[in-house]
LORO-168066 format. One record per residue (C-alpha): x, y, z. Coordinates in steps of 0.001 Angstrom, whole numbers, padded with zeros to 6 digits, always signed. Layout:
<pts>
XYZ...
</pts>
This chain:
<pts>
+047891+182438+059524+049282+179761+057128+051895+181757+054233+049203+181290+051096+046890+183645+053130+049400+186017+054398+050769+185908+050504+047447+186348+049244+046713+189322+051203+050176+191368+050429+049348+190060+046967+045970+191901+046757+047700+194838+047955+050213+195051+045117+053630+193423+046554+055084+192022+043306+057281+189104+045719+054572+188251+047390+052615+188242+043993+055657+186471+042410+055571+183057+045235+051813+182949+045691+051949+182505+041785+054695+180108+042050+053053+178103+044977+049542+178200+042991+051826+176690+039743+053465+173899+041601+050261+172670+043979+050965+173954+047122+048365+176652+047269+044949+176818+045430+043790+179349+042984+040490+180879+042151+040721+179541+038649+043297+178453+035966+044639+182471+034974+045187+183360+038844+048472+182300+038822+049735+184226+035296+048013+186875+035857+049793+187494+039476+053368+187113+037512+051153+189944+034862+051008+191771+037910+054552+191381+039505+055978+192282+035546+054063+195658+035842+055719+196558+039022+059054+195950+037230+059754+192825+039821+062938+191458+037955+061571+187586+039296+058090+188357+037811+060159+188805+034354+062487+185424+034906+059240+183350+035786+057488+185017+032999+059678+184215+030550+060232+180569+031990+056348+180225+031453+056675+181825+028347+059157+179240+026886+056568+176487+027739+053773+178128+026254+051804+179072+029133+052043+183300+028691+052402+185340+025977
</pts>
């Protein structure tokens, strides 16, 4: 099992790192997504959970004008 699979599936069942780098690999290329909001709204997700990454990449996203 390749890591975008394995991260999807911990994903889906609400780990906010796994949420957090299957977002990030979505972002940057290296993993698809099921369409354009998959990726914020994992990093929605991960900043629910109170994952302290979710909030960094948030804001990073944020300050380019990709997330409220």
């Amino acid at each position: 099992m390749n890591e975008a699979v394995s991260l999807r599936l911990r994903a889906a069942s609400g780990d906010p790192r796994a949420q957090v780098r299957l977002a990030h690999l979505m972002l940057t290329g290296r993993a698809p997504a099921s369409g354009p909001g998959e990726p914020l709204a994992l990093i929605a997700q991960a900043c629910a959970a109170r994952h302290s990454d979710a909030f960094l990449y948030h804001a990073a996203l944020a300050a380019r004008g990709h997330a409220r």
